[in-house]
Structure formats: C-alpha cells, structure tokens
C-alpha positions as CSV (number, residue, x, y, z in Angstrom):
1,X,71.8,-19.7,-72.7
2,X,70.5,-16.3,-73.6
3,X,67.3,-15.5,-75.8
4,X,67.9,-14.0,-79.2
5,X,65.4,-11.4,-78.4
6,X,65.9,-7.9,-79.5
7,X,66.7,-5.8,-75.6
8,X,64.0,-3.6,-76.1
9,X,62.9,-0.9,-73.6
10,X,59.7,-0.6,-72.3
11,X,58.8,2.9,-71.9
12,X,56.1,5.5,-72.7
13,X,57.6,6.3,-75.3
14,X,56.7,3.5,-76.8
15,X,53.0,3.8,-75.6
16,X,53.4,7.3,-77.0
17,X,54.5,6.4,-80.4
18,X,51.7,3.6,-80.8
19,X,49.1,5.9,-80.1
20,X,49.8,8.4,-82.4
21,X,50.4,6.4,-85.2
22,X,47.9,3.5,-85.0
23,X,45.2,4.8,-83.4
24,X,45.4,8.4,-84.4
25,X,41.9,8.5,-84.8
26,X,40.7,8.2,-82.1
27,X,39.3,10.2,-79.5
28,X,40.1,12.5,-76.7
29,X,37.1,14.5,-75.6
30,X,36.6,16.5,-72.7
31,X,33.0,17.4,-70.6
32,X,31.5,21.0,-70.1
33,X,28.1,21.9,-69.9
34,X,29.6,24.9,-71.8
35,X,31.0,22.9,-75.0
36,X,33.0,19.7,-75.1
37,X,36.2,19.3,-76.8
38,X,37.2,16.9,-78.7
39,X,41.1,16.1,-80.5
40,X,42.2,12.9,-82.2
41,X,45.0,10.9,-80.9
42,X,47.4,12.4,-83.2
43,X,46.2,16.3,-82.5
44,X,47.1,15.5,-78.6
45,X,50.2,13.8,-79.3
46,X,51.4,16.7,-81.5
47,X,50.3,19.1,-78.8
48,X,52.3,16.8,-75.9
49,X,55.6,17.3,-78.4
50,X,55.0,20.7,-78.5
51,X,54.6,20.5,-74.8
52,X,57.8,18.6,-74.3
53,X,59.8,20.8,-76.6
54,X,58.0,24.1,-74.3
55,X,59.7,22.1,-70.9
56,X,62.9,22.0,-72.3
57,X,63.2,25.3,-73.4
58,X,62.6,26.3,-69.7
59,X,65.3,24.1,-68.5
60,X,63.6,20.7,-67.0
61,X,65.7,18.1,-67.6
62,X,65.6,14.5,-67.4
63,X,65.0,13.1,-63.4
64,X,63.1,16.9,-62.9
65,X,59.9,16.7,-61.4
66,X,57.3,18.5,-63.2
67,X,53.6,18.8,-60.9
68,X,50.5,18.6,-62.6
69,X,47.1,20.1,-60.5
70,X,44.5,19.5,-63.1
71,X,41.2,17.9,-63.5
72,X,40.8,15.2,-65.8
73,X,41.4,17.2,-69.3
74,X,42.9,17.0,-72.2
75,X,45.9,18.7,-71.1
76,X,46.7,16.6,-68.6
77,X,46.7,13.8,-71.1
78,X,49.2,16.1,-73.1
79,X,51.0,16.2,-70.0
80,X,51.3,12.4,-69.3
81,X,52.9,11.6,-72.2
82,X,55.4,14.5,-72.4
83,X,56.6,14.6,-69.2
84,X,58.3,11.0,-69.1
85,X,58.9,10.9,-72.8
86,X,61.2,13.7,-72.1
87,X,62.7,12.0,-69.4
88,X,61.3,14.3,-66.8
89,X,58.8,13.4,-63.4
90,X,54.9,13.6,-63.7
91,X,53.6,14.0,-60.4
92,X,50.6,14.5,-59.9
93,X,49.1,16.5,-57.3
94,X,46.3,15.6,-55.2
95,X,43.6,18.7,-55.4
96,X,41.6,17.4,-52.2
97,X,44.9,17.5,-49.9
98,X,45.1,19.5,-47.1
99,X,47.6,22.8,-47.2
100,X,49.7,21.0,-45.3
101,X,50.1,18.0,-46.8
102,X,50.3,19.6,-50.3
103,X,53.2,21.3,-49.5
104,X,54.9,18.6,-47.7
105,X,54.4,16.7,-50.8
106,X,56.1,19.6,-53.3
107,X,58.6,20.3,-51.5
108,X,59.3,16.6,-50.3
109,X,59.5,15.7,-54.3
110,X,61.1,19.4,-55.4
111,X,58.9,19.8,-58.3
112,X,60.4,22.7,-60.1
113,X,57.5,23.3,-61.9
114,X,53.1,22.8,-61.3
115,X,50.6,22.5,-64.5
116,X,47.9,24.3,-63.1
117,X,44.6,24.7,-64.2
118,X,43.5,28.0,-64.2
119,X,40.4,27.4,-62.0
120,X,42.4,25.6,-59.3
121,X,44.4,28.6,-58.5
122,X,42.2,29.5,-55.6
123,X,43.4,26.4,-54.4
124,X,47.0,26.3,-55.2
125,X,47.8,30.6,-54.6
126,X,47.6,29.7,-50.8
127,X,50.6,27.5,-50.8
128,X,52.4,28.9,-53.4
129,X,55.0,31.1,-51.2
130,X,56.1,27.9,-49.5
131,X,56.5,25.7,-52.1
132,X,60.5,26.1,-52.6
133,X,61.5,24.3,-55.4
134,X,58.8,25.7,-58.0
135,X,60.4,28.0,-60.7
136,X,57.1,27.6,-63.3
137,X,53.4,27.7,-62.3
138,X,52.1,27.1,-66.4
139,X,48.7,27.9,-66.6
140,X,45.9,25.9,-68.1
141,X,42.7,27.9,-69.2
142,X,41.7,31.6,-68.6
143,X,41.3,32.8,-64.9
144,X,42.5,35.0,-62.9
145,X,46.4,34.9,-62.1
146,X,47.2,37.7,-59.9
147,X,47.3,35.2,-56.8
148,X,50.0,33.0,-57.6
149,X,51.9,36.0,-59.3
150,X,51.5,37.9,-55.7
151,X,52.1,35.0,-53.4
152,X,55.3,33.6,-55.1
153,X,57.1,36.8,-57.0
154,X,60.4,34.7,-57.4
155,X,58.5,31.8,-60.0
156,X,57.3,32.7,-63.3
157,X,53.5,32.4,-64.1
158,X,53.2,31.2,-68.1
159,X,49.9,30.6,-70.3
160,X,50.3,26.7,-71.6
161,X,48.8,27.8,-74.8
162,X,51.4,31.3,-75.1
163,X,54.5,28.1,-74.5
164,X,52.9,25.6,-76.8
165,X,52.6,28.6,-79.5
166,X,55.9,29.5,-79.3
167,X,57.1,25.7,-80.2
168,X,57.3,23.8,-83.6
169,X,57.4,19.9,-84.1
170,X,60.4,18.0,-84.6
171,X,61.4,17.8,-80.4
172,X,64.2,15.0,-80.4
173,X,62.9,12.9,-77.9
174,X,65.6,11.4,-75.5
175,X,66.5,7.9,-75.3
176,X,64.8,6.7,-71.6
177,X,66.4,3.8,-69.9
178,X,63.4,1.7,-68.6
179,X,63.3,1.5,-65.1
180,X,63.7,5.5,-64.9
181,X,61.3,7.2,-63.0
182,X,58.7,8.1,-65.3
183,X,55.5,9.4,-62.4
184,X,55.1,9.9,-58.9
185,X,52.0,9.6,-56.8
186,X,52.1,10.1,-52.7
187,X,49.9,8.0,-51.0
188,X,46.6,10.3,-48.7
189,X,49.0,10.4,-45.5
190,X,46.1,8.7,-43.5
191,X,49.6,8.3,-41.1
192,X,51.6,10.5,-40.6
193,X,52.6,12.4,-43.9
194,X,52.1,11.2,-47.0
195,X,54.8,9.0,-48.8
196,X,56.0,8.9,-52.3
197,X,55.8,5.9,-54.8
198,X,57.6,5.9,-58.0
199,X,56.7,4.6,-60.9
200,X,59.2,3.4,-63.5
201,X,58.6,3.4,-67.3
202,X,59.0,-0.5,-67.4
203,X,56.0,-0.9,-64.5
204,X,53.6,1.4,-66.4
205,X,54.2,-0.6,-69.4
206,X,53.5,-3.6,-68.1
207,X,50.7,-1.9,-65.7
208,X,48.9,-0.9,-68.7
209,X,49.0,-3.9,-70.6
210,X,47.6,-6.0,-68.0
211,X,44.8,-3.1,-67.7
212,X,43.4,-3.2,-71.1
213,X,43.8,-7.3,-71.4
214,X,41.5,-10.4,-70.5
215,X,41.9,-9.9,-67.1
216,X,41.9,-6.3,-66.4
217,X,39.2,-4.0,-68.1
218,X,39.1,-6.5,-71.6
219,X,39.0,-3.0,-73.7
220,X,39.3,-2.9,-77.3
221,X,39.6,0.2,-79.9
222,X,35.4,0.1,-80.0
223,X,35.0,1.5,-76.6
224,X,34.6,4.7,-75.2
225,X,35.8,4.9,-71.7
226,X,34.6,7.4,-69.2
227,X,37.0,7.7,-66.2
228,X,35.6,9.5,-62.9
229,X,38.4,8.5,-61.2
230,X,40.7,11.6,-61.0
231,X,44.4,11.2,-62.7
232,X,46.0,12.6,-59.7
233,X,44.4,9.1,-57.6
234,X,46.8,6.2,-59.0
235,X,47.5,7.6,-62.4
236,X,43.1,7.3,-63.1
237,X,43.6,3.5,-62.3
238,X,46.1,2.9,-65.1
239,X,42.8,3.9,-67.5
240,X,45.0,6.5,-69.6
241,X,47.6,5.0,-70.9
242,X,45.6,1.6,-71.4
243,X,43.4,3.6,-73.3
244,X,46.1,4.9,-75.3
245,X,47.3,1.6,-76.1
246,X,44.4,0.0,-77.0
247,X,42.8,2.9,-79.0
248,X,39.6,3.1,-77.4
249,X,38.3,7.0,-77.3
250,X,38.6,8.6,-73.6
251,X,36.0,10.8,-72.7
252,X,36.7,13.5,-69.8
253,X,35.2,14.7,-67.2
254,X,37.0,18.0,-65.9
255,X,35.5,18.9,-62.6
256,X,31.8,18.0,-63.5
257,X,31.7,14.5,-61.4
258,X,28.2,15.0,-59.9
259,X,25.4,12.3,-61.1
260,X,23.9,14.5,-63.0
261,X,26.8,15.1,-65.1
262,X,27.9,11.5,-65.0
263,X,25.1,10.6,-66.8
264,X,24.7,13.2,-69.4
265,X,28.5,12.2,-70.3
266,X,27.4,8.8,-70.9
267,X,24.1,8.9,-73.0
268,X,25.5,12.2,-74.8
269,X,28.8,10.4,-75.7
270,X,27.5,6.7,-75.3
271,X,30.4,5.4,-72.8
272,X,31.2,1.5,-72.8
273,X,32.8,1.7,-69.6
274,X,33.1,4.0,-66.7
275,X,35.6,3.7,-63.6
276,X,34.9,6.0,-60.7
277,X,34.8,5.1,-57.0
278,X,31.6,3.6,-54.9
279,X,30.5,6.8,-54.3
280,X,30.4,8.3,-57.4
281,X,28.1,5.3,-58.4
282,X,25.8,6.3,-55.8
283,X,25.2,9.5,-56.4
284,X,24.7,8.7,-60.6
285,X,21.7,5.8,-58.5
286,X,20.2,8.6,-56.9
287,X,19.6,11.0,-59.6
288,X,18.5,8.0,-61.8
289,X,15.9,7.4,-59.4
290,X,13.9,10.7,-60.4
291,X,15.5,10.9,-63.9
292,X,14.6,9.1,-67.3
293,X,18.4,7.6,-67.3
294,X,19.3,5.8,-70.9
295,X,22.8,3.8,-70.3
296,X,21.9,1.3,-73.0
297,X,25.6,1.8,-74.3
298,X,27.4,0.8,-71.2
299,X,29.2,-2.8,-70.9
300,X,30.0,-2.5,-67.5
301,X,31.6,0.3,-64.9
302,X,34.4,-0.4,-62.9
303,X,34.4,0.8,-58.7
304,X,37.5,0.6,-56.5
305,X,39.0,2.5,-54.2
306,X,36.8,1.2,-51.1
307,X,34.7,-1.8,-50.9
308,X,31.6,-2.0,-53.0
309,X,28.4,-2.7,-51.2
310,X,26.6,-5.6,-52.5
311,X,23.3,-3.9,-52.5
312,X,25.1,-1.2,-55.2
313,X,26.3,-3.8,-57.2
314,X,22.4,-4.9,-57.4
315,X,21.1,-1.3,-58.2
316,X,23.2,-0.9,-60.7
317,X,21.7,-4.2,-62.3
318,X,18.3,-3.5,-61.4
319,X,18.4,-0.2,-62.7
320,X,20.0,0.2,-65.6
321,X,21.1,-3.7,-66.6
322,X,24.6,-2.7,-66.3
323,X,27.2,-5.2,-64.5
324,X,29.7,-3.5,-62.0
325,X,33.4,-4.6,-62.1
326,X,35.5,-4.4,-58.3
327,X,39.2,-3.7,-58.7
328,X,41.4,-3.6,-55.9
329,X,44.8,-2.0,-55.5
330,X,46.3,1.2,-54.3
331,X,49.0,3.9,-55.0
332,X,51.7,1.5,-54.3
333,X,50.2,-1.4,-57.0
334,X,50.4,1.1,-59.4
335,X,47.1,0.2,-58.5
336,X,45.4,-2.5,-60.4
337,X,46.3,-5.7,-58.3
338,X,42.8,-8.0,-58.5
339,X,39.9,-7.2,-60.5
340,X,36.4,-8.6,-59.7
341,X,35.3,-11.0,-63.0
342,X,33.2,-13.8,-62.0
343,X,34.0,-17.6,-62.8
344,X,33.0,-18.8,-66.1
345,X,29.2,-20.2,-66.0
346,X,28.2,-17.7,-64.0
347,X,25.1,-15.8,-65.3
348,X,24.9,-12.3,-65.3
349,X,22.2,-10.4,-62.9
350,X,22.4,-13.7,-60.5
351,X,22.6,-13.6,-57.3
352,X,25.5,-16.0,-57.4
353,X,27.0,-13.5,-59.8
354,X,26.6,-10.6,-57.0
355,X,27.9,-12.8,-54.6
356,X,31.3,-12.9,-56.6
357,X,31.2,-9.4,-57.8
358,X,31.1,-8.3,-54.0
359,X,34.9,-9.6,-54.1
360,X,37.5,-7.7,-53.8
361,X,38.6,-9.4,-57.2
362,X,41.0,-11.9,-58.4
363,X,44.5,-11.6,-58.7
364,X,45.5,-10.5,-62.3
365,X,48.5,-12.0,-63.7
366,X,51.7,-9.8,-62.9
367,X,51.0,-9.7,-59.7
368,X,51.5,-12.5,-57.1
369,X,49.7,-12.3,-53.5
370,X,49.9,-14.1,-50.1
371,X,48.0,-13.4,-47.1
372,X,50.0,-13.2,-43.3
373,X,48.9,-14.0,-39.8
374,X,50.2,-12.0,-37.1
375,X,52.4,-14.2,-36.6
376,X,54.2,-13.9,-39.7
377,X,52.3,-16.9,-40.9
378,X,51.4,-17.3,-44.4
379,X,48.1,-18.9,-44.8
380,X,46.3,-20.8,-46.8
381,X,44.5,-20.5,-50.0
382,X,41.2,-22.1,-48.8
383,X,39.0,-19.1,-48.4
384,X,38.5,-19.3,-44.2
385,X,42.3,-18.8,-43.4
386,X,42.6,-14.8,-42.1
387,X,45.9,-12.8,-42.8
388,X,47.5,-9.4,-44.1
389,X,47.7,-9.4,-47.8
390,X,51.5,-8.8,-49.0
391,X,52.3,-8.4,-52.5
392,X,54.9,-8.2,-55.0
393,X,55.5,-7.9,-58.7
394,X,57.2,-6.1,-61.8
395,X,54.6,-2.7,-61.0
396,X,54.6,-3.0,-57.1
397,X,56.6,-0.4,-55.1
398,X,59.7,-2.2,-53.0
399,X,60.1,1.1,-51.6
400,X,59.1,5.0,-51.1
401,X,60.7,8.0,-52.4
402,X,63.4,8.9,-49.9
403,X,61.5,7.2,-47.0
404,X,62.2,3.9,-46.6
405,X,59.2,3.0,-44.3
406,X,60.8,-0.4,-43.7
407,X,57.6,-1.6,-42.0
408,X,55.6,-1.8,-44.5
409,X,57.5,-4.8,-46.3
410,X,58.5,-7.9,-45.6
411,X,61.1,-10.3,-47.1
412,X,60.1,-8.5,-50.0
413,X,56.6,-8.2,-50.0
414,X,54.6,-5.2,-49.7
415,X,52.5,-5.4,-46.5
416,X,48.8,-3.8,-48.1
417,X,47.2,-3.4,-44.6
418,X,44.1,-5.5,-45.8
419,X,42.8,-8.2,-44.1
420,X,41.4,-10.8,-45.8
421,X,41.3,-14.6,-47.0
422,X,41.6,-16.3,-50.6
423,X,40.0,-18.7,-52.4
424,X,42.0,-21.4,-54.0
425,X,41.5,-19.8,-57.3
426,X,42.8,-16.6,-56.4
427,X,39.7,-14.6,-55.8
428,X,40.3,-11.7,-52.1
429,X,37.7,-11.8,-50.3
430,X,39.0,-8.4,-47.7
431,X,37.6,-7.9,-44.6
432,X,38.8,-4.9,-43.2
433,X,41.9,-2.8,-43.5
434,X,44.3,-3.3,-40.5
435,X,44.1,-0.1,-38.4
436,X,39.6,-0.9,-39.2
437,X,38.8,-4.1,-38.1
438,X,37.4,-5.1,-34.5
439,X,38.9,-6.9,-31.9
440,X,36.2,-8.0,-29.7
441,X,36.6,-10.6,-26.9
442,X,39.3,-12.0,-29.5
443,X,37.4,-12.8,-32.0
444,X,37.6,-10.1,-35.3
445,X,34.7,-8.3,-36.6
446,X,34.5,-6.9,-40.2
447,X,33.7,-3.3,-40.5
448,X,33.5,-3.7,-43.9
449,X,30.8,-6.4,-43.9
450,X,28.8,-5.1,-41.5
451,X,28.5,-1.8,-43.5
452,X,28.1,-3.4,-46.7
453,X,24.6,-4.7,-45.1
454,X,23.5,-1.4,-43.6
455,X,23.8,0.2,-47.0
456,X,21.8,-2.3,-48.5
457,X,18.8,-1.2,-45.9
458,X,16.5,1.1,-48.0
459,X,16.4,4.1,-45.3
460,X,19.9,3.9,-45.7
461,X,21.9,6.4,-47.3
462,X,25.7,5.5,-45.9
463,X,27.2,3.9,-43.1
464,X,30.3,2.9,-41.6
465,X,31.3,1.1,-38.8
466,X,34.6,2.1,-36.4
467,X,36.0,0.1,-33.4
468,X,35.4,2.0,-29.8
469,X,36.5,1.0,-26.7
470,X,34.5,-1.4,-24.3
471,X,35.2,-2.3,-21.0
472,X,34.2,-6.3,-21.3
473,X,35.3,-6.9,-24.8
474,X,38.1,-4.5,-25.7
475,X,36.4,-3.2,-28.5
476,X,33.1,-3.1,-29.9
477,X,31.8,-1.6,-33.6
478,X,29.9,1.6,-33.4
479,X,27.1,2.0,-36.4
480,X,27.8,5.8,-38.0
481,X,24.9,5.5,-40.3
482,X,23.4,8.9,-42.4
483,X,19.5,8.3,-43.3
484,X,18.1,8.1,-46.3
485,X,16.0,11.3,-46.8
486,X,12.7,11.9,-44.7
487,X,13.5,8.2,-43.4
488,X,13.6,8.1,-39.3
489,X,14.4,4.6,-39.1
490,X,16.1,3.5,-35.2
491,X,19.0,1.5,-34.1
492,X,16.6,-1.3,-33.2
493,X,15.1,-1.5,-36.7
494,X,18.9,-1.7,-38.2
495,X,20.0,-3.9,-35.8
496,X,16.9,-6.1,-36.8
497,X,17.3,-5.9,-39.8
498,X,21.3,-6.4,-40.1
499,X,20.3,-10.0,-37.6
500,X,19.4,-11.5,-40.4
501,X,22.8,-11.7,-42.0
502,X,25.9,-11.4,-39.5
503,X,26.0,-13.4,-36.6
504,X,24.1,-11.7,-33.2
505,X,27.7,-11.2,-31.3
506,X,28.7,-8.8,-34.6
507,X,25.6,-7.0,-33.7
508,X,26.2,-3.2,-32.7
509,X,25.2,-1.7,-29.2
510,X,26.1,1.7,-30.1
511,X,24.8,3.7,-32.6
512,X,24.9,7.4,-33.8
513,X,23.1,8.9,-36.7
514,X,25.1,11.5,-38.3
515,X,24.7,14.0,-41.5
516,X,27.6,12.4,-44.1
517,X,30.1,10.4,-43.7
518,X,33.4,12.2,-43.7
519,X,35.5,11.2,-46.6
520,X,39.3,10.8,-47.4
521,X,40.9,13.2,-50.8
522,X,39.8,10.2,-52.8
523,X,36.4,9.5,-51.5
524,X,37.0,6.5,-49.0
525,X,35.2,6.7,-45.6
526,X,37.3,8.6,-43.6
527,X,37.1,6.6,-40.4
528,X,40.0,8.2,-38.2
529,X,38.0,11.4,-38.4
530,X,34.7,9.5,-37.0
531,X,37.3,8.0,-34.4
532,X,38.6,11.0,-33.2
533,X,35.2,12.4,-33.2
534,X,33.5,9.6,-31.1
535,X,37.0,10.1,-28.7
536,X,36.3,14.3,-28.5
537,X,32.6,13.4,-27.5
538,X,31.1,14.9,-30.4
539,X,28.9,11.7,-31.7
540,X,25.6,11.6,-29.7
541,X,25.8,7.8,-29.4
542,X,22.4,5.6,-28.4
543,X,23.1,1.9,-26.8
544,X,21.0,-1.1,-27.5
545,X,20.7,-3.6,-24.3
C-alpha cells in the first residue's frame, strides 16, 4: 500500500523560497572594520535571482559547475542559493589549498566558471592559465584585475555587480529533480589528491533540517549566528542554509577571523551562537585574557573539525560562562554526523558536564553509526569495545566524484578513519584517526588524549603527539609541544604532570619543542608534516630514560 502523500521534491529551492518569503526579515550582515553590511533575507534572495538569471545569460546550464573562491560574505550566500536553484554546481574552492591541488581540483570537476573575490586574486591569478575548463572568472569587490586577465586571455573577467545590473527579476527557475547534484566539496587530499563528494539537493535538505533541530544546533528565528567556519570547509557546517530555514540572522565574517575580530563581531552584533574550529576558539581565549571581553549574548559556540581539548571546553566556561558544543563529521557527512549535548540532568559548568562535552558527540538522528575491528568486526555499543567508525545515511557520500576509492566503504558504509568506541546511548567517544594512533608493543595509544592533556598544562600553548619508530615497541608517541609565551617548562615537568592522568606506559620518551604546530587548509594539526619532519631529521628531539 502506498501513502497518499503529495511526491514532493526536496530541494533548495524550496529552502530558497521559505526564506524569502517567511523570514524576509531577517538578517544577512557581513564584518569589516571598514563598515558592515547588512541585507534582509528578501534583498539577498532578489540579488541571488538576479544572479541566477546573470549565469544563464552566460550559458551555464543545469549539471555545470560553477566555483566559488570567497570568504564568508554576502555574496557567497547569493551564490548558494542560485547556483543549485538554477540547476547548476556550487563548488566551492578551498582558499588554503596548495597550487597544486587547487588545480587538480578545477580541472578534476571542470568548473566552467570561479566567483572570485577580488582580494583573492593574488591567490587565484597564479593558477589561472591551467585551469582548463574556466570560461568566467566574475569578480566580487574592487581590486586589481589585470592578473587573471594576463594569465588566462582565453576566459572572460566580469564585475558581479556590472552582471547583476544588467538583470531584472522574474528568472523562471527550473524544475530540479531531487537527488541532482546541487554542491561539491573535495576533501584536503591528506592522501594522495583530493577527492570529490557530491551533495544532492535531497541530502542538503535533510542535512539542514537536522542542523537547525533538537539535536543539531536547536536554533530558532531569535538567534544571530556567527559562523567562523569558512563555507568552502563542508558547506560552513551546514550553518547556511539551516540558518536560512530557520530565519535566524547570519552574521559574516569575511577574512577578519583573528580573536580580536571574533570578538568585536560578537559584542557589536550580540551573536547567540558561533561555529568555528578549536583553534579559532583559542585564539578569541587569548586575546580575552588581556581584553575586557562582554559575550553576555552568547548561548553556546559550536567547535569541530579536530578534537576539542577538555581544558578549552573549561576556559571557555570559566571565562566567559559560555558552554562549548563538539560536532563531529567531515566533507563526506555533509558533515554534521554527532553533535556533543550532554545527558539530561547534567548541570552546566560541571565537571561531569565537561567530561561529556569532551565527546566527540552523539549520533544525531539521520545518521546511523557502527564501529569495526580490524577484523571486520563490528563491536559493541558498551563504551570499551575499539573499532573504525563506518557510517551511512540519506546525507552520507556512497561514493566520490569520478573516483570510486572503493576502500573507503564497506558493505555500504562509509569507512570515517576514526577510531573510537560508543556508549550504549550513542555518544563517540574517538580516539585517534587511523593513519594517527600508536601501536606500541600492541597495545594502542591515543594521540588525541594524550594531547588533549598537554594542552590543558598552563605553559602550554599547543601540542600534538605523532607515532615514530622504536626499536623495542614498534612505535612510540613523540610530544611536539609549542610553549606558552616566556614559559621554559621541560619534558620532565610535562611528563609529570601528564602522569597524573594516562597510564605511565602512554608516557612519552621523546620530546621536541617546536614554534607552531603546522596546520591542515582547515586548521587541523597537520601531523604528516611533523612526521615527515621528525623522518628528514629536522625536530631536535630530547629522550626521557
């Protein structure tokens, strides 16, 4: 028997349509310490149309892939919506990527045209002769465009306000079956280069809803959200078109994601919620600490991305009174996958209520979750039991674009590459990714926890651990740790100090202090780099005994 239910697509179309009409009021604004703008709902959606109508007129049709490389602005928000509405590709660009890998990625998607803002061109003229598919670079903002004009003479260089101007309303959007692609996002490449994911309209529909509700981000049309999370890393979390749905105003930070800014966005625009990764967090801490900081308006802020040391979870209480949220996912769970609320009864501040919020999260509902010995075990739900999280659901990738990587699933399941056990409610509790955790004397170690407790050391600024060889136990975890300023603390000290909470055969031998921590395009710990470093002889490395 079949449902009398009305076959309704879900597309962004109809996040599109929602937006402009019921919450048309509210707010898109976007951060300079020059001027913020600010447009309603409707203002941006008329401008997206006008947008739509401008792509048309140059010739992208539906399945085309249109690149955006923009900071989080209000034109890339006009550029969500009418890209897929038309029926075309948004792929966003990564703006941290190597050369290499930027064009790998263009050309392995064959945009045929890049949204660029106008002070990325430095950044985007380099490449620009190789990329081989790109008819349009469209220009966002005023800057200088005589290096993507010289490097690629065969595309056309257009102003985005010149195209919009030349439109009226009244595009007829297309009808958009469902499960077309509406975005792409390529994964870092921290293997080989970097493979595509994506995303349908019905998966970032259903993606979206589950990030506004109960047991995502719980926003509501009262909030003002404040995402640091770039839109080019996982589609900004999901946060834009929740938003969007919702009606809560989005406020926009550009390029200006140092603490300093961070903060001024939030008291000058009183933010409910912020997303941005751990160390974006960290660096808002340290200006607080010789600042007069006011985030009275703040319900919470949401980290990802990498795991969240415990002892920045308790700052972040200590300081300002503000709870911090863990989400975990990645390019290929669209991302959001589990996101950290503790159990009912728990209060807030506690250090019970740490304990959970240091969790990778709990499985949100959409998404189901196994963990998988080496084996090819699957493992039980009791919170000790040790395996590779797979996952699957209605916005998880069963594939990648035109590389089928059949490794990375299994019966299928995605295979994440995190290691970790669950509780018999659902909540992860990840110990290392696959290619990070230490094998010593066969027993594993936890990179992850064993950093998590160096960071929470006061002459500790950032640490991570990597696996190095060792002649008795295979491998053994190296300490990269960068000081806290004017601190001189030792290896003995640390090692002390990190005795008191992992047991003494996790302890470290080797140590090496070093002046940052080299990170990934989205700000994890880039720990092959430290690797290769360690293997080229560059770390001076002291030994305990």
């Amino acid at each position: 028997m079949l449902s009398t239910m009305q076959d309704f697509p879900l597309t962004i179309g109809m996040i599109y349509r929602h937006g402009r009409t019921v919450n048309r009021n509210s707010q898109i604004v976007t951060y300079s310490p020059d001027g913020t703008r600010r447009a309603s709902f409707a203002e941006v959606a008329d401008r997206a149309e006008l947008l739509a109508a401008a792509l048309h007129r140059l010739g992208i049709v539906p399945g085309d892939r249109v690149g955006t490389f923009i900071w989080n602005v209000q034109e890339h928000i006009e550029a969500y919506f009418a890209i897929p509405c038309m029926g075309a590709v948004c792929h966003t660009l990564n703006l941290r990527l190597f050369p290499e890998q930027l064009t790998y990625i263009v050309n392995h998607a064959a945009d045929r045209a890049i949204i660029v803002g106008a002070d990325l061109i430095p950044l985007l003229a380099p490449v620009a002769a190789d990329l081989k598919t790109v008819e349009y670079f469209i220009v966002v903002g005023d800057g200088d465009i005589a290096p993507l004009v010289e490097a690629a003479p065969a595309a056309q260089v257009l102003d985005y306000e010149t195209l919009l101007a030349a439109e009226t309303l009244g595009f007829e959007w297309p009808d958009i079956e469902e499960r077309a692609c509406a975005a792409m996002c390529y994964t870092s490449g921290t293997t080989g280069n970097p493979k595509g994911v994506s995303y349908s309209h019905r998966s970032t529909v259903l993606h979206s809803m589950a990030a506004h509700g109960p047991s995502g981000l719980l926003l509501t049309n009262a909030d003002r959200v404040l995402p640091i999370v770039p839109m080019f890393h996982a589609n900004a979390w999901g946060i834009p078109y929740a938003i969007w749905m919702v009606g809560a105003d989005l406020i926009l930070p550009g390029k200006y994601l140092q603490g300093e800014h961070v903060v001024r966005m939030v008291e000058d625009e009183q933010a409910t919620w912020g997303g941005g990764v751990p160390t974006i967090w960290t660096d808002v801490l340290n200006y607080a600490e010789t600042h007069e900081v006011d985030f009275s308006s703040l319900k919470g802020v949401m980290s990802g991305g990498s795991a969240v040391p415990r002892a920045l979870i308790e700052r972040m209480w200590d300081r300002f009174g503000v709870p911090m949220l863990q989400g975990w996912g990645m390019t290929e769970t669209s991302p959001l996958a589990a996101v950290g609320w503790p159990p009912r009864g728990v209060v807030t501040g506690s250090a019970e209520d740490a304990d959970w919020r240091t969790l990778s999260g709990r499985i949100v509902p959409g998404v189901e979750l196994r963990i998988v010995s080496e084996a090819g075990e699957v493992m039980p739900w009791d919170g000790e039991s040790v395996g590779e999280i797979e996952v699957r659901g209605p916005w998880i990738t069963g594939s990648y674009y035109e590389d089928p990587a059949l490794d990375r699933f299994h019966d299928g399941w995605l295979r994440t590459g995190d290691i970790a056990a669950v509780t018999a409610d659902g909540y992860i509790k990840i110990s290392d990714r696959s290619k990070d955790v230490i094998k010593s004397g066969g027993e594993w170690i936890s990179s992850v926890e064993l950093e998590g407790v160096l960071m929470a050391h006061p002459e500790v600024f950032e640490a991570a651990v990597i696996a190095v060889p060792d002649p008795k136990w295979q491998e053994r975890p190296l300490a990269c740790v960068v000081r806290a300023p004017a601190s001189s603390v030792s290896p003995a000290e640390l090692c002390e100090f990190l005795g008191k909470h992992v047991a003494h055969w996790q302890l470290p031998e080797r140590w090496t202090f070093i002046e940052a921590v080299p990170k990934t395009s989205v700000g994890k710990f880039d720990k092959k780099v430290l690797r290769s470093r360690h293997a080229d002889g560059e770390l001076v490395v002291e030994e305990l005994r």
